[in-house]
SEVEX-619990 format. One line per field, with one value per atom (N, C-alpha, C): x, z negated, y negated; atom name; residue number from 1; residue in three letters. Coordinates in Angstrom, 1 decimal. Layout:
# SEVEX-619990
c1 <- [X / ...]
c3 <- [Z / ...]
c2 <- [Y / ...]
atom <- [CA / ...]
seq <- [NUM / ...]
type <- [ALA / ...]
//
This chain:
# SEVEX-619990
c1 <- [20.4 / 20.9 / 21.9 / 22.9 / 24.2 / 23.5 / 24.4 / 23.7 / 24.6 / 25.2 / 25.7 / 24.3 / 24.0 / 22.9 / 21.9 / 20.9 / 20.1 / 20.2 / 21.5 / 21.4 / 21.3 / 21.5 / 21.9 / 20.3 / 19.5 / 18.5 / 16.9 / 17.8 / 16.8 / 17.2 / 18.2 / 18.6 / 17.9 / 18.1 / 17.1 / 15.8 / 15.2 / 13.6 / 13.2 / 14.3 / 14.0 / 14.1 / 14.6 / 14.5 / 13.3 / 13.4 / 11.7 / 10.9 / 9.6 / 8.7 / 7.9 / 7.7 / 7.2 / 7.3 / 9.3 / 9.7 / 9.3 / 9.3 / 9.2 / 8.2 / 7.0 / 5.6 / 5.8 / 6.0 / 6.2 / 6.7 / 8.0 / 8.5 / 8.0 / 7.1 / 5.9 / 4.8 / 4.3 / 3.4 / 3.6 / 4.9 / 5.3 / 5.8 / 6.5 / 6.6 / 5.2 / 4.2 / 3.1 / 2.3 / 2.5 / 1.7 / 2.7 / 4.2 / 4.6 / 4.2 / 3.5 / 3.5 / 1.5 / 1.4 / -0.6 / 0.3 / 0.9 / 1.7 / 2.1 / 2.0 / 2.5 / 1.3 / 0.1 / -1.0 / -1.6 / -2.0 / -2.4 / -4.3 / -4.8 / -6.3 / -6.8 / -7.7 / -8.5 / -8.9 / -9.7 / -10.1 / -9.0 / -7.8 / -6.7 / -6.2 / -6.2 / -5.7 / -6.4 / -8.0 / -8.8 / -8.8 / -8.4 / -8.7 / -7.3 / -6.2 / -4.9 / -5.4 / -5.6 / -5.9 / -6.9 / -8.3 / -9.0 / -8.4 / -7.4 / -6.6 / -5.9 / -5.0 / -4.4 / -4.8 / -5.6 / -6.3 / -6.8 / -7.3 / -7.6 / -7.0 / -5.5 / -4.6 / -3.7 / -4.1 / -3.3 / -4.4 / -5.0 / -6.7 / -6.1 / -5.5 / -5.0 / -3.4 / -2.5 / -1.3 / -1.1 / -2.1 / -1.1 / 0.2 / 0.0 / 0.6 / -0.1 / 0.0 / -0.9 / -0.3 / 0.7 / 1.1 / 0.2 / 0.4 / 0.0 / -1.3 / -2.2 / -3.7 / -4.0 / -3.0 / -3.6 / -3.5 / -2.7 / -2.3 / -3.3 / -3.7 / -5.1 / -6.5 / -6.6 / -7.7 / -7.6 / -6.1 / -5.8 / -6.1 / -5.9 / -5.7 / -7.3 / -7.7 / -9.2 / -10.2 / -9.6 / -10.3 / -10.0 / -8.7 / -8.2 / -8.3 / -9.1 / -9.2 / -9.2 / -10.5 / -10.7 / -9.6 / -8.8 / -7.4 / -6.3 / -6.1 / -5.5 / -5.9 / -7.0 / -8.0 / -7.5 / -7.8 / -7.6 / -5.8 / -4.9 / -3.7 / -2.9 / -4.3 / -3.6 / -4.2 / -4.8 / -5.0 / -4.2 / -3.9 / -3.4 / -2.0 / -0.5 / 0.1 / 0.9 / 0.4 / 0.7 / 2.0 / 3.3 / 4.6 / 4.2 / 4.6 / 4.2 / 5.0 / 5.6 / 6.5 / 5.5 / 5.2 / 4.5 / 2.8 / 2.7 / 1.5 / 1.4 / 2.7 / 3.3 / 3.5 / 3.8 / 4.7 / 2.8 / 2.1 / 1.1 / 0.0 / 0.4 / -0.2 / 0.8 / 2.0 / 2.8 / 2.4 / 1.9 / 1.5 / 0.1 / -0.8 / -1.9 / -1.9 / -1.1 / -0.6 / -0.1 / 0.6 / 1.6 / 0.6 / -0.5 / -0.9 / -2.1 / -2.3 / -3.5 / -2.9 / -1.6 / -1.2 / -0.6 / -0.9 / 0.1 / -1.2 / -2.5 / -3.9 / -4.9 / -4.7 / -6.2 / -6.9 / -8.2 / -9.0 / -9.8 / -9.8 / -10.3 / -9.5 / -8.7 / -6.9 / -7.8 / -8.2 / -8.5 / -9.7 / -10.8 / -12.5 / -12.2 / -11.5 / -11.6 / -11.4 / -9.7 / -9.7 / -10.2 / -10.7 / -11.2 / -13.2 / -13.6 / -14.5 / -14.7 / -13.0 / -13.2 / -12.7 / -12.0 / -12.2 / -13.0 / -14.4 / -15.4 / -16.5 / -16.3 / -17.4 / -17.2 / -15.6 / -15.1 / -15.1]
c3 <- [3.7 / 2.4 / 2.5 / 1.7 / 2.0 / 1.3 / 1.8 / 1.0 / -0.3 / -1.1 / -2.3 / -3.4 / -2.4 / -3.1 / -2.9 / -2.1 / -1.7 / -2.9 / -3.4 / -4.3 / -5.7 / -5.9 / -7.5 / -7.5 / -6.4 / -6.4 / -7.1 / -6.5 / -6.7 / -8.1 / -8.8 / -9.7 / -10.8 / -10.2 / -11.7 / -11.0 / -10.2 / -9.8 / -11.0 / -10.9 / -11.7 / -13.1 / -13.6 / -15.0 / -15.5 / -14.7 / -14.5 / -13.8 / -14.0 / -12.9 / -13.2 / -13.8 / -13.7 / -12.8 / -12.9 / -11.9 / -9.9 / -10.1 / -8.7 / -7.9 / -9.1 / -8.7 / -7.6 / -8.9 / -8.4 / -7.2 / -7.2 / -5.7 / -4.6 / -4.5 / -3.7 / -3.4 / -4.8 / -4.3 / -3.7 / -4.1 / -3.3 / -1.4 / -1.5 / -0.1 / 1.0 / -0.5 / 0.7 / 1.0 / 0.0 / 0.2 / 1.6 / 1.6 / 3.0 / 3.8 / 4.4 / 5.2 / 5.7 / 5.1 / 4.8 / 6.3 / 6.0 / 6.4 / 7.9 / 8.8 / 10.1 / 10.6 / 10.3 / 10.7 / 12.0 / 13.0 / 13.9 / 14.0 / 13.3 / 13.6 / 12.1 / 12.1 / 10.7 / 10.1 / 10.7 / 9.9 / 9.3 / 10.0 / 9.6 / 8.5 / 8.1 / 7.0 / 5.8 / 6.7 / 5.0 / 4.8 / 5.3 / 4.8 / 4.1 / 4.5 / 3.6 / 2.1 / 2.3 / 1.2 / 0.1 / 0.6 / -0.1 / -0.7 / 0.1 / -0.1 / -1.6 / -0.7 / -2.1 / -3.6 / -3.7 / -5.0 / -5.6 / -5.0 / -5.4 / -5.9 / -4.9 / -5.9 / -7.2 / -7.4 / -8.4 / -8.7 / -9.1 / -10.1 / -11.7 / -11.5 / -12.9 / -13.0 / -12.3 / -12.6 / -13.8 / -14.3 / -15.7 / -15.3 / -14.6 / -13.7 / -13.8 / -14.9 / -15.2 / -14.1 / -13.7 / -13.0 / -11.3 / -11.1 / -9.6 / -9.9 / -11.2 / -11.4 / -10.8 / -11.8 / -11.7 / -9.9 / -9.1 / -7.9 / -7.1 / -7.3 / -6.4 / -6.7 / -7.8 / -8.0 / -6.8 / -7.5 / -6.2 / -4.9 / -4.4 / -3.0 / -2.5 / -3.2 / -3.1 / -2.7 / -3.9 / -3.6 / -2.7 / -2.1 / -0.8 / 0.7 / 0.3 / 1.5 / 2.4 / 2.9 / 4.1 / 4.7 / 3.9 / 4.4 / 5.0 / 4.3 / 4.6 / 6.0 / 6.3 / 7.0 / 8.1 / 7.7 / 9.2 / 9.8 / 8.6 / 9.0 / 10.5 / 10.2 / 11.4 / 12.4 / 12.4 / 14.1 / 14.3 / 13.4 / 14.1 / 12.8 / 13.2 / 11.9 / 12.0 / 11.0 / 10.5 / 9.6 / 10.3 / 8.5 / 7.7 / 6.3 / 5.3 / 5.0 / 5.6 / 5.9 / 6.2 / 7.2 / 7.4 / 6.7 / 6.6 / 6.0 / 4.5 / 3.6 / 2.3 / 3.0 / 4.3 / 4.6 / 4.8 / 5.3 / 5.3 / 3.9 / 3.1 / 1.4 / 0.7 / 1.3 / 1.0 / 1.2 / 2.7 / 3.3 / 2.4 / 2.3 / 2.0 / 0.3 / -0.2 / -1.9 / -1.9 / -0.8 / -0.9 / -0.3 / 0.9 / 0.9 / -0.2 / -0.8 / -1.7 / -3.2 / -3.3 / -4.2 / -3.9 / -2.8 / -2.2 / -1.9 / -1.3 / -1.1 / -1.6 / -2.4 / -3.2 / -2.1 / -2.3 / -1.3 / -0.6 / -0.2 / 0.1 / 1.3 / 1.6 / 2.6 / 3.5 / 3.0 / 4.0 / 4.1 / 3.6 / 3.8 / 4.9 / 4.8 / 5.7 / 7.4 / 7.0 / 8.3 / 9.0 / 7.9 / 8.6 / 8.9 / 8.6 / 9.0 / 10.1 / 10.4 / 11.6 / 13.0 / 12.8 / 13.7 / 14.2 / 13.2 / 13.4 / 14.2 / 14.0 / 14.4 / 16.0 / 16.3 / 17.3 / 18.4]
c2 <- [12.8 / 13.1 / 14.2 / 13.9 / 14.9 / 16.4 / 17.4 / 18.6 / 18.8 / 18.4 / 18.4 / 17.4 / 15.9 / 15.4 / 16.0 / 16.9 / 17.5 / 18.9 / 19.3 / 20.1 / 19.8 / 18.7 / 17.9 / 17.6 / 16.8 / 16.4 / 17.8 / 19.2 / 20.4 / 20.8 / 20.7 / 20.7 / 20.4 / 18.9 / 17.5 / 18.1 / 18.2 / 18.7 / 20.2 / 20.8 / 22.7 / 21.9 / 21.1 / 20.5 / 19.9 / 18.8 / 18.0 / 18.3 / 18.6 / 19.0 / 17.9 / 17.2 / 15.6 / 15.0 / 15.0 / 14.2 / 14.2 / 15.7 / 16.4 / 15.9 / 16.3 / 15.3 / 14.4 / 13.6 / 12.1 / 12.2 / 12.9 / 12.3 / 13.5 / 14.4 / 14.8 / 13.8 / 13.2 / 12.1 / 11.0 / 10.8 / 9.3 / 9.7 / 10.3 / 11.0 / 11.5 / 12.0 / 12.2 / 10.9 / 9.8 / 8.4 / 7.4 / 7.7 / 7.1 / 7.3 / 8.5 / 9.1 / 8.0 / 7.6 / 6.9 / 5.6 / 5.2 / 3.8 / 4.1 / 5.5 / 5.7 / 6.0 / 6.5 / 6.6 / 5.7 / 5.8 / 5.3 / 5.6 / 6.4 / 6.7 / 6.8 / 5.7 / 5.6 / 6.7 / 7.6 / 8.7 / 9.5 / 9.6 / 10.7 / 10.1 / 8.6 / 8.0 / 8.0 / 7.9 / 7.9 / 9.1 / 10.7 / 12.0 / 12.0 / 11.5 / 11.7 / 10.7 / 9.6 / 9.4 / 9.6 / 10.2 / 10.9 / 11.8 / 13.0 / 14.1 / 14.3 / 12.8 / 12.5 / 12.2 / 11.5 / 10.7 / 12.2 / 13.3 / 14.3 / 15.0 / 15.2 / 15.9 / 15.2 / 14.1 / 13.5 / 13.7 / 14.0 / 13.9 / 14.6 / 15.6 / 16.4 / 16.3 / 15.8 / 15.4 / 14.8 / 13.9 / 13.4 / 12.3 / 11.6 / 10.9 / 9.2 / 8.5 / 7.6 / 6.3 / 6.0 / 5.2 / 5.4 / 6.6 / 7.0 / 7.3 / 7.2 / 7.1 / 5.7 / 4.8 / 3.3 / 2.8 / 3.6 / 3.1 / 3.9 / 5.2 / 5.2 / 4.6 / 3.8 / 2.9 / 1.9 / 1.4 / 0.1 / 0.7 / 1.5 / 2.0 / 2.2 / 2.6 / 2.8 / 1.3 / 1.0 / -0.8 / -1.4 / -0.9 / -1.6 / -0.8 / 0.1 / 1.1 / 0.1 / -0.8 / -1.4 / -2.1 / -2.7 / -3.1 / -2.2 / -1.2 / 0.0 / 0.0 / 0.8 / 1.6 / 0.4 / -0.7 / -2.0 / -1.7 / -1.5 / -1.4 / -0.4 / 0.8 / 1.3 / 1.4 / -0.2 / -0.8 / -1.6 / -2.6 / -3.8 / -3.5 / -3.2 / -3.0 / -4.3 / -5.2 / -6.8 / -6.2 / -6.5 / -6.9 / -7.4 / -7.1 / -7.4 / -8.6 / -8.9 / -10.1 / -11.2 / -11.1 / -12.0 / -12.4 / -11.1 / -11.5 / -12.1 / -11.8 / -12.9 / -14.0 / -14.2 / -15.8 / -16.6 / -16.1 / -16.4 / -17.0 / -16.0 / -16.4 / -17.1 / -17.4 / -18.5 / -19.9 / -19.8 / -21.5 / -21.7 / -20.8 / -21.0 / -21.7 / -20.9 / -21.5 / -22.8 / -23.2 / -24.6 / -25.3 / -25.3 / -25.8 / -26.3 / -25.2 / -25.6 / -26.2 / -26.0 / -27.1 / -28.2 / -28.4 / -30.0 / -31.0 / -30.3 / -31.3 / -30.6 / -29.8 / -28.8 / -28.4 / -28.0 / -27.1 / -28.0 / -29.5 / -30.5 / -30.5 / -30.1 / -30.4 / -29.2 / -28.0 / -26.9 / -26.9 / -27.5 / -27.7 / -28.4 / -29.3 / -30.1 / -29.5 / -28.9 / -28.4 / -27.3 / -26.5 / -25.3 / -26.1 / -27.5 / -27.6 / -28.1 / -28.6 / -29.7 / -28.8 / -27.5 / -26.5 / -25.9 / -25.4 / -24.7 / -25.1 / -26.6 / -27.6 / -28.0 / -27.6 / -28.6 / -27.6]
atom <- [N / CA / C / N / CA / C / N / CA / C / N / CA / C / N / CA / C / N / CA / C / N / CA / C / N / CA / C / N / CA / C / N / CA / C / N / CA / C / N / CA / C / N / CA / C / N / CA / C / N / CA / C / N / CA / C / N / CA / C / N / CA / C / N / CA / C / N / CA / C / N / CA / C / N / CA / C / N / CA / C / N / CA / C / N / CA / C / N / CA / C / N / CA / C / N / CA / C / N / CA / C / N / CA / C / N / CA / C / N / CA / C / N / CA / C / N / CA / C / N / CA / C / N / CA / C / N / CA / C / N / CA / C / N / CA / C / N / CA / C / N / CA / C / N / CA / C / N / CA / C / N / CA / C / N / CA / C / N / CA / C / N / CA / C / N / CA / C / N / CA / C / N / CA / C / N / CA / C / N / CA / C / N / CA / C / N / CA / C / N / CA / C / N / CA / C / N / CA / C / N / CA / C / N / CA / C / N / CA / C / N / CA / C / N / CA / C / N / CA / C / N / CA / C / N / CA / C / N / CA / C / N / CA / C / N / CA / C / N / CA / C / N / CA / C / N / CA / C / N / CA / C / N / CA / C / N / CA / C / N / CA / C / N / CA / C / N / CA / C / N / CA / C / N / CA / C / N / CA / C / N / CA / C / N / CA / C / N / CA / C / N / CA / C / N / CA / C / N / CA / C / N / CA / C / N / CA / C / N / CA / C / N / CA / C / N / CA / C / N / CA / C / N / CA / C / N / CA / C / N / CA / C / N / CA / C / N / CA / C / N / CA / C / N / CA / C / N / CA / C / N / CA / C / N / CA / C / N / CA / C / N / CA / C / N / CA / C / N / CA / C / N / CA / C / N / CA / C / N / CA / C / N / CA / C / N / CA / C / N / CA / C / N / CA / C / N / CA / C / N / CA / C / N / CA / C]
seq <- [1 / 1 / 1 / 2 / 2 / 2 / 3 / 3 / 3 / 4 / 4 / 4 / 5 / 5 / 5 / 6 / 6 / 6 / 7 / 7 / 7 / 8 / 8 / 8 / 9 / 9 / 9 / 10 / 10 / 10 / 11 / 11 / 11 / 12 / 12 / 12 / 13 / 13 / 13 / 14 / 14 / 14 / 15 / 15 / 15 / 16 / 16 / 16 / 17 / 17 / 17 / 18 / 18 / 18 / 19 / 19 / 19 / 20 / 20 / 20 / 21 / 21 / 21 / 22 / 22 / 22 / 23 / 23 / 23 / 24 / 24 / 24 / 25 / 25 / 25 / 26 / 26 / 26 / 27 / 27 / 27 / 28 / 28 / 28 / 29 / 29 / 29 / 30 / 30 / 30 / 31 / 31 / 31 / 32 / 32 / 32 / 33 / 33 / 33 / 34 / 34 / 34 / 35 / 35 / 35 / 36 / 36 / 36 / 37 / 37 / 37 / 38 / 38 / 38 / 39 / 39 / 39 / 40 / 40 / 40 / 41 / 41 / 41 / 42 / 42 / 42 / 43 / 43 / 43 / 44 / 44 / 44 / 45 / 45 / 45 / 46 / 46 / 46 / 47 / 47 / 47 / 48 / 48 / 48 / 49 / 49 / 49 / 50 / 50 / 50 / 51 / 51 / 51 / 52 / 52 / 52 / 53 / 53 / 53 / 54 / 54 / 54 / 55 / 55 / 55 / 56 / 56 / 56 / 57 / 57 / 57 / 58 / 58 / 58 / 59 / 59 / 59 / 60 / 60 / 60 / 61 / 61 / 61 / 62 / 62 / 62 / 63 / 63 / 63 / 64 / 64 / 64 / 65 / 65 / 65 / 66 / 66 / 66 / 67 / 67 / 67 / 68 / 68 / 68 / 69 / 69 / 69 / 70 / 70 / 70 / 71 / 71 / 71 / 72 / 72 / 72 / 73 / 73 / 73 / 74 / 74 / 74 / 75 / 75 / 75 / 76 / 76 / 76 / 77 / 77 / 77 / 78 / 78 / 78 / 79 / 79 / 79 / 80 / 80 / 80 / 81 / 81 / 81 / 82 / 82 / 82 / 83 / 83 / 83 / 84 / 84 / 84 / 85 / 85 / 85 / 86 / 86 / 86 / 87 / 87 / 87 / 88 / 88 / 88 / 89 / 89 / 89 / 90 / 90 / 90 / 91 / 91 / 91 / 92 / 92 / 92 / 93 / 93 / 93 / 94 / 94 / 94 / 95 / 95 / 95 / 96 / 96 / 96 / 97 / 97 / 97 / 98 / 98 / 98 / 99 / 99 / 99 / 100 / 100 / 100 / 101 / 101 / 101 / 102 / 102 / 102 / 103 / 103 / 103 / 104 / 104 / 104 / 105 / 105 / 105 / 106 / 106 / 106 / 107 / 107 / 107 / 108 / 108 / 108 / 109 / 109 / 109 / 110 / 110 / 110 / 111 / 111 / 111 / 112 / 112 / 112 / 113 / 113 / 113 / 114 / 114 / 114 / 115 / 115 / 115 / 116 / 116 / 116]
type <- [UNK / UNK / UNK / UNK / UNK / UNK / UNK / UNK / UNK / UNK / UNK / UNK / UNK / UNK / UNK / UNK / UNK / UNK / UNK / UNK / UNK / UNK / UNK / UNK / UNK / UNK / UNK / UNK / UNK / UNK / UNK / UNK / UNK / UNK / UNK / UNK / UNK / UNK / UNK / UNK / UNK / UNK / UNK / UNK / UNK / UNK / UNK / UNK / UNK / UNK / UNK / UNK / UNK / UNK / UNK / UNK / UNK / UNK / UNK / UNK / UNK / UNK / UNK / UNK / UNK / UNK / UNK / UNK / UNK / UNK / UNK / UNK / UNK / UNK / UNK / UNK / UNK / UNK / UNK / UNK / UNK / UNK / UNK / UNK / UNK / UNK / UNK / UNK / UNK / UNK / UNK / UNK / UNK / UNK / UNK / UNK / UNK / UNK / UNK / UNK / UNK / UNK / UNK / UNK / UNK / UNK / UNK / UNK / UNK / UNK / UNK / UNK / UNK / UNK / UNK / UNK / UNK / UNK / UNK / UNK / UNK / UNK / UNK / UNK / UNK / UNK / UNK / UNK / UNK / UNK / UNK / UNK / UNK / UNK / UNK / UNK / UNK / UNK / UNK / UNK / UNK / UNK / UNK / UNK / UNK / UNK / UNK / UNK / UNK / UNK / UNK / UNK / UNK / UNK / UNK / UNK / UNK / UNK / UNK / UNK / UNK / UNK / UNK / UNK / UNK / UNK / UNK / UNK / UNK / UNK / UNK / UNK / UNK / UNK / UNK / UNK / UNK / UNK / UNK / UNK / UNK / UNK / UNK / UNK / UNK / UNK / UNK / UNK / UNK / UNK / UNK / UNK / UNK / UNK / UNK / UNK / UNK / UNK / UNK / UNK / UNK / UNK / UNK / UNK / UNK / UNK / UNK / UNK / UNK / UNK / UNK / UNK / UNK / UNK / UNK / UNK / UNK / UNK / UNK / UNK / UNK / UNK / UNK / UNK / UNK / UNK / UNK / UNK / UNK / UNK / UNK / UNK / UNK / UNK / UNK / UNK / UNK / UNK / UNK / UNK / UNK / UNK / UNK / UNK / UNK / UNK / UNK / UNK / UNK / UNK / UNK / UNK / UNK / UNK / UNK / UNK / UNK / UNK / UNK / UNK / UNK / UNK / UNK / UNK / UNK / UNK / UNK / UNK / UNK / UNK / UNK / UNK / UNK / UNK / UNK / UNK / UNK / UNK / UNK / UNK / UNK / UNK / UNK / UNK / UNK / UNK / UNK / UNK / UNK / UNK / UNK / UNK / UNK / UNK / UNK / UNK / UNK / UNK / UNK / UNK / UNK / UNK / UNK / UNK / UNK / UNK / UNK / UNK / UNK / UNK / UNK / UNK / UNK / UNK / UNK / UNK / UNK / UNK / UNK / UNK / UNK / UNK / UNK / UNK / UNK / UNK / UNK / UNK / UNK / UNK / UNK / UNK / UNK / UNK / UNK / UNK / UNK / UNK / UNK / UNK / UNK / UNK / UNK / UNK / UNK / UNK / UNK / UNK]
//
């Protein structure tokens, strides 16, 4: 960031302290996504849900419910870190297939793999 934007940016921050939040909490939630060791992920994210606990921040309320419900996904992420690319191209096939032969198309095959 240039330092002209870097000063406009501290500017709107000393105006809004709402705003500032937010972009403290969103910056400290990127940081969940480079984690390499489960535990250090689930303490940032415990961390976090706690300090937005009294923010008044209803958007980044509703998103540490989600996050919470999805810990075990998370928590998987920084073993094996799957693109999110691919993992939509994946619930892509799975939708087209299930509306092209219904779930009769994948009973089938996931029975005739398991068996074989």
């Amino acid at each position: 960031m240039a330092r002209d934007q870097h000063q406009t940016l501290q500017d709107l921050f000393a105006v809004n302290r709402r705003l500032a939040k937010t972009y403290l909490f969103r910056d400290q939630l990127m940081q969940l996504w480079t984690y390499t060791y489960e535990a250090n992920a689930r303490l940032l994210l415990t961390t976090w849900c706690l300090a937005l606990r009294w923010q008044r921040l209803p958007a980044f309320e509703a998103l540490a419910k989600l996050l919470l419900t999805h810990m075990d996904g998370i928590l998987a992420y920084c073993h094996v870190k799957v693109p999110f690319g691919v993992a939509e191209a994946i619930n892509g096939n799975i939708r087209a297939v299930l509306y092209r032969g219904g779930a009769t198309a994948i009973t089938r095959s996931c029975s005739s793999r398991c068996s074989g």
